[in-house]
C-alpha positions in Angstrom: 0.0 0.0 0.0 1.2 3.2 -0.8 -0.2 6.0 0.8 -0.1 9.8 0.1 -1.1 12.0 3.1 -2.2 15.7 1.8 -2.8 18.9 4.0 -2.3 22.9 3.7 -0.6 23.7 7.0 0.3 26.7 8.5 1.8 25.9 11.6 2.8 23.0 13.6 -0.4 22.5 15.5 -2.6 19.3 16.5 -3.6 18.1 12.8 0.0 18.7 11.9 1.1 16.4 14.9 -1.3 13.9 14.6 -0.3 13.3 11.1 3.3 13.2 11.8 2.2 10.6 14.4 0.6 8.5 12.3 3.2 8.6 9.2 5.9 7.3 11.5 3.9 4.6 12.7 2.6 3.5 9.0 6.3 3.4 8.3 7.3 1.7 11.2 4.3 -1.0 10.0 6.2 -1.2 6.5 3.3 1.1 4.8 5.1 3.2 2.2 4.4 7.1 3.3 4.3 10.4 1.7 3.2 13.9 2.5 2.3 16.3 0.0 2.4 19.7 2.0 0.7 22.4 -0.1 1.3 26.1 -0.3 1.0 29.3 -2.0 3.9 30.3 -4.8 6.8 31.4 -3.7 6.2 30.2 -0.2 9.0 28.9 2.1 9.5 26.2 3.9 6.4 25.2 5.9 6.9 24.0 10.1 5.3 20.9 8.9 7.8 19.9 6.2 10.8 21.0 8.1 9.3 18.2 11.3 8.5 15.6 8.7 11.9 15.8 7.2 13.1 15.6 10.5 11.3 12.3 11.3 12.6 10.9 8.2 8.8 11.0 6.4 9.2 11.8 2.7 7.7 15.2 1.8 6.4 16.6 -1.4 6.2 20.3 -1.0 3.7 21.3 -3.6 3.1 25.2 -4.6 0.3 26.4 -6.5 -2.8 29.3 -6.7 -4.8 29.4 -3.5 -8.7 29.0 -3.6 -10.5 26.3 -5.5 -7.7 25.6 -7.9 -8.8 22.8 -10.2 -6.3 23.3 -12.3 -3.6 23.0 -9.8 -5.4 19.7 -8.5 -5.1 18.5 -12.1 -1.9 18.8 -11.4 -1.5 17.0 -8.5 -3.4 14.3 -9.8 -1.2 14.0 -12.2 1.8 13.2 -10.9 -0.3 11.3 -8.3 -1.0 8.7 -10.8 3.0 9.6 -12.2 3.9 8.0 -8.4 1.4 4.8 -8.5 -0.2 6.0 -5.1 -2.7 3.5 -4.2 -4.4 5.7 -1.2 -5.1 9.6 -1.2 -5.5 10.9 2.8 -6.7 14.5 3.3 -6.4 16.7 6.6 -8.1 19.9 6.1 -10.8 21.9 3.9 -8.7 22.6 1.4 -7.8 19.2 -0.1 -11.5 17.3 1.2 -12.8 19.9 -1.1 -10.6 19.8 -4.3 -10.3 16.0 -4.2 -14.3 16.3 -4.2 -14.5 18.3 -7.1 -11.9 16.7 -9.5 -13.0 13.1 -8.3 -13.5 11.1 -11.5 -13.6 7.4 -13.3 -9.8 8.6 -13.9 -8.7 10.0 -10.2 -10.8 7.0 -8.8 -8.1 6.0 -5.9 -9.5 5.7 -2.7 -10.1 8.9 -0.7 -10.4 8.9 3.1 -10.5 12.3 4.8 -9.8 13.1 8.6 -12.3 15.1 10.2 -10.2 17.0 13.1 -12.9 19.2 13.9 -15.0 22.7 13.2 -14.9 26.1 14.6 -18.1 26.6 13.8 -18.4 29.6 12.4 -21.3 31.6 13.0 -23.5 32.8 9.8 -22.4 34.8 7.8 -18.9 34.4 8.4 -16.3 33.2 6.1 -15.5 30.5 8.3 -19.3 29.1 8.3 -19.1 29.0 4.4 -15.5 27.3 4.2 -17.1 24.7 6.9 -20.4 24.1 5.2 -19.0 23.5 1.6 -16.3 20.8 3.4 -19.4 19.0 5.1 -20.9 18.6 2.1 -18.0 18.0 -0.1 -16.9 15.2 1.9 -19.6 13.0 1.2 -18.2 12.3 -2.1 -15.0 10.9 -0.6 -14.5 7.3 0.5 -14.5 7.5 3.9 -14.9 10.6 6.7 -13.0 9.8 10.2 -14.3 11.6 12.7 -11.8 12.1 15.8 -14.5 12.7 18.5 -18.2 11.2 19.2 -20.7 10.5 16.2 -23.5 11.6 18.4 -22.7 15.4 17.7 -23.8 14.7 13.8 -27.0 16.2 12.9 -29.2 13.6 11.5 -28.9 15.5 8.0 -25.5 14.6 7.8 -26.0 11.4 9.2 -28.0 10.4 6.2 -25.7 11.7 3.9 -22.2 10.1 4.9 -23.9 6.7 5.4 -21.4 3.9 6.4 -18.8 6.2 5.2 -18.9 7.7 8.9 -16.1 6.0 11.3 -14.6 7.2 14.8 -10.8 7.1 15.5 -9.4 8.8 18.1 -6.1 10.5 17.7 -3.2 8.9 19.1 0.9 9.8 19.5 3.7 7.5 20.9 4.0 6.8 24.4 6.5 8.9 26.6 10.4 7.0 26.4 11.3 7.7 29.4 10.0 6.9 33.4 7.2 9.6 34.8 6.0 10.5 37.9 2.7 12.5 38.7 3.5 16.0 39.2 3.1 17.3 43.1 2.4 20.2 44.9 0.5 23.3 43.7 -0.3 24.3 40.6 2.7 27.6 40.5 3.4 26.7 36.4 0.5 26.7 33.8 0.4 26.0 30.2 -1.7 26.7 27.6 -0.8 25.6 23.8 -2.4 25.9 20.8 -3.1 28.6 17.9 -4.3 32.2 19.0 -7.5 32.2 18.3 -11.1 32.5 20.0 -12.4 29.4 19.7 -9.1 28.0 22.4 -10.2 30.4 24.9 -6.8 32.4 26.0 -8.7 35.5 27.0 -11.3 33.6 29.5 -7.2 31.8 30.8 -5.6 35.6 31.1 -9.2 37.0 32.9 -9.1 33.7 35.4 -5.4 34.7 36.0 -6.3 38.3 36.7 -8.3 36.8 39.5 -6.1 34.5 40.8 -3.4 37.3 41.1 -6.0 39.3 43.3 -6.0 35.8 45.9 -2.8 35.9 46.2 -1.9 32.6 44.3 1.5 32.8 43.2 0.8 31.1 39.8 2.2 31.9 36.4 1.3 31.2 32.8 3.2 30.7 29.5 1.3 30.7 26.4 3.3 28.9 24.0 2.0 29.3 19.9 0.6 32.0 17.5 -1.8 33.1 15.6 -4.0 36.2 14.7 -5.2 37.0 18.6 -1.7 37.8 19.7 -2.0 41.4 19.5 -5.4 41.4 21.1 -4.3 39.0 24.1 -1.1 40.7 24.8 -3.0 44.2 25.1 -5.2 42.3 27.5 -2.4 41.3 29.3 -1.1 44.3 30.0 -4.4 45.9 30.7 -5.0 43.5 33.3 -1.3 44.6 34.6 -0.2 41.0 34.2 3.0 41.4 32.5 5.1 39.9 35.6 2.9 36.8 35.5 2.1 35.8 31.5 5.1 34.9 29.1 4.1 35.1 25.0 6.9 32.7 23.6 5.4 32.3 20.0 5.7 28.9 18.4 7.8 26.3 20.6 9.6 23.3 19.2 10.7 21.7 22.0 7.6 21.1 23.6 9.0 18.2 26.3 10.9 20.6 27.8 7.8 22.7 28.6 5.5 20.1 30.1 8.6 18.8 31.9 8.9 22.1 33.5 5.0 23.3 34.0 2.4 22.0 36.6 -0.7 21.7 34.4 -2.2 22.2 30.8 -5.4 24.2 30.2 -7.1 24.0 27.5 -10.5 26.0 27.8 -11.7 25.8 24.3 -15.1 26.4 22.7 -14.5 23.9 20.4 -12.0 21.0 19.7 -11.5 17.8 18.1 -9.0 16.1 20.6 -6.3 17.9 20.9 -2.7 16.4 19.9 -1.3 18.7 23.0 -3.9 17.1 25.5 -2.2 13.6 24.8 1.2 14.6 25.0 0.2 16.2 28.2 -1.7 13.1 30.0 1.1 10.7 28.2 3.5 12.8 30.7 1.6 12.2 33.6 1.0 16.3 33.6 -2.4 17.3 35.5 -4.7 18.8 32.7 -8.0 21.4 32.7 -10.2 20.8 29.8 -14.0 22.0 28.3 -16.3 19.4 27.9 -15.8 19.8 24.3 -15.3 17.8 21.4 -13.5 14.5 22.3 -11.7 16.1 25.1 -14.6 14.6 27.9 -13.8 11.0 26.4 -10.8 11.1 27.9 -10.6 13.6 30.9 -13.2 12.0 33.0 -12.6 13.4 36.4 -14.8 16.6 37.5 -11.7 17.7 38.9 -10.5 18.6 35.8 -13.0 19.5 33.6 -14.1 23.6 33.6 -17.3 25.4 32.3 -16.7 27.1 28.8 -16.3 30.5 28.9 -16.2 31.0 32.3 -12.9 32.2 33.6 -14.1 31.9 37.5 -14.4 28.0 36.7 -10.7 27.8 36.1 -10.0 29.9 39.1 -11.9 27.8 41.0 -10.9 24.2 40.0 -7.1 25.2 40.4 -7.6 26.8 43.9 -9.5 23.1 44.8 -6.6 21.2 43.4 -4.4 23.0 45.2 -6.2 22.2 48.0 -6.3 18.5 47.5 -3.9 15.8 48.9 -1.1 14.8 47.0 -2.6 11.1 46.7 -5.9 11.9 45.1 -4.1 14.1 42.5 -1.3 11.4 41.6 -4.6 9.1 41.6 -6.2 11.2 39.2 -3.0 11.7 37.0 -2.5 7.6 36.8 -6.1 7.2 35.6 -5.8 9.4 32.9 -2.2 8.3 31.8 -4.1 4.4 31.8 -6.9 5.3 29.6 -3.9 7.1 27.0 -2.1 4.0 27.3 -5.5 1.8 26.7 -6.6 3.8 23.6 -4.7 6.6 22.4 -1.9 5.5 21.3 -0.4 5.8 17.8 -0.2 2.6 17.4 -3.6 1.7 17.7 -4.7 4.5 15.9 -2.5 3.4 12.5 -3.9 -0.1 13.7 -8.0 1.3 13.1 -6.8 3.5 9.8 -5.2 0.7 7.8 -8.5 -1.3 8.6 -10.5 1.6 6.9 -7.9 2.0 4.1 -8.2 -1.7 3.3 -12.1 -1.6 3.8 -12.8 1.5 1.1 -10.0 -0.5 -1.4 -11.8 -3.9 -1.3 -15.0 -1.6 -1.7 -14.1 0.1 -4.8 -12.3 -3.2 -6.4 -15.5 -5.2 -6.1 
């Protein structure tokens, strides 16, 4: 089976990860792997391509006209059929759409597209067009992976997929190296992920505001970018936090933070399930979550889980933890590293994707 993996990135966020996660592990099962990382002319070298030449996964990096190019696709599929590719995968609108539209008796391979999740966009937004067209474009492809619950699907859509719907959860390799619970209180936060609404930074800076006027000597790095820097950093210093918020932009070396924080927050609006959450749990870190997306399939414990939007909930659930004994908090941790190591691993995610790869193939051959 050779399998190409396409995506337009731009950054090195939880799709990106995921993906790198599950190319090394198809190699690893003797799969033969490609990424073909898309971008606009002229463009430089993407985070994405730079990690996947890192991890030794083979990279096409494609430049063409942004928008519904057609003509590009034509392109692609091209030397698609130029590479005898077996199996197209697509992360993101932008390829779930164009593989849509240029799908023909001729570019017949099977298509299965990851689903990582919506912002949902409210009407009349760009963002609510862009998401609408993918929902319905992806009914043409072979097979639409979902990487939280089903039961989130209106029935509409329901009806349209078909037996085309599945559920995987992502999954990244375990930890290589010995972990302990963190202890003590909760001094060093994290929060990681794109600037933007939907991951709730400003209801994390407000909570921290509050937690500075208690007295709880608690700090927070925000690690990533994204188009709310400006608007958080003014925040920040509006709020006078500059002593007790660091900016750092996009990190690569991402151990070294959660080595050296307390917790991860991530008090989203919306979410698939985050690549960061798993890398967190895998490290036995403590982690406050939304009950959104897949996040609540995972992070069980009310202990960790905050109301959305509501930056007194995360003020309150850190000054409880604080509070609790060191044995119900390693308790907690354990539980949650147990269930990564029971289902969220890459390994059994490659394990679930191969099984759908073969499925749509047989499908189409007979």
């Amino acid at each position: 089976m050779k399998i190409l993996h396409l995506i337009d990135s731009g950054g090195l966020y939880g799709a990106e990860k995921m993906l790198l996660a599950l190319c090394e592990e198809q190699i690893k099962q003797g799969l033969d792997v490609t990424i073909l990382s898309c971008g606009e002319p002229n463009e430089p070298e993407k985070p994405l391509e730079r990690a996947a030449k890192a991890c030794n996964i083979k990279v096409k990096s494609w430049r063409m006209m942004p928008g519904l190019n057609r003509a590009g696709m034509g392109l692609i599929w091209s030397w698609i059929h130029q590479q005898n590719f077996t199996t197209l995968h697509s992360h993101g609108y932008k390829f779930n759409v164009l593989l849509a539209l240029t799908k023909t008796r001729k570019n017949s391979l099977p298509i299965c597209c990851t689903v990582h999740g919506y912002v949902n966009s409210p009407f009349p937004k760009k963002g609510w067009f862009y998401e609408t067209i993918d929902k319905i474009a992806i009914s043409r492809l072979n097979a639409i992976v979902r990487v939280n619950k089903l039961n989130d699907i209106p029935l509409l859509l329901r009806v349209l997929y078909g037996k085309k719907l599945h559920h995987i959860v992502n999954g990244i390799a375990p930890a290589g190296y010995t972990l302990e619970p963190k202890q003590g209180a909760l001094n060093k936060l994290l929060i990681v992920g794109r600037l933007s609404i939907e991951k709730g930074h400003a209801d994390l800076i407000q909570a921290m505001s509050q937690l500075v006027k208690h007295n709880i000597k608690t700090t927070l790095t925000v690690a990533g970018d994204g188009p709310l820097r400006k608007q958080l950093t003014d925040l920040t210093q509006r709020l006078g936090l500059q002593d007790h918020i660091q900016f750092l932009g996009f990190v690569n070396d991402m151990d070294t933070l959660y080595q050296t924080h307390d917790a991860l927050l991530m008090p989203s609006y919306t979410e698939g399930l985050p690549i960061t959450l798993l890398e967190a749990v895998s490290r036995k870190l403590p982690v406050f979550v939304t009950p959104v997306g897949g996040m609540p399939e995972l992070v069980k414990a009310q202990e960790c889980i905050i109301a959305i939007g509501d930056s007194e909930s995360i003020v309150g659930k850190i000054m409880t933890w604080n509070e609790l004994p060191e044995i119900p908090k390693a308790e907690i941790v354990c539980t949650l590293h147990n269930e990564f190591l029971r289902q969220y691993t890459s390994s059994q995610m490659t394990k679930k994707y191969s099984e759908i790869y073969q499925r749509i193939s047989n499908s189409m051959a007979g």
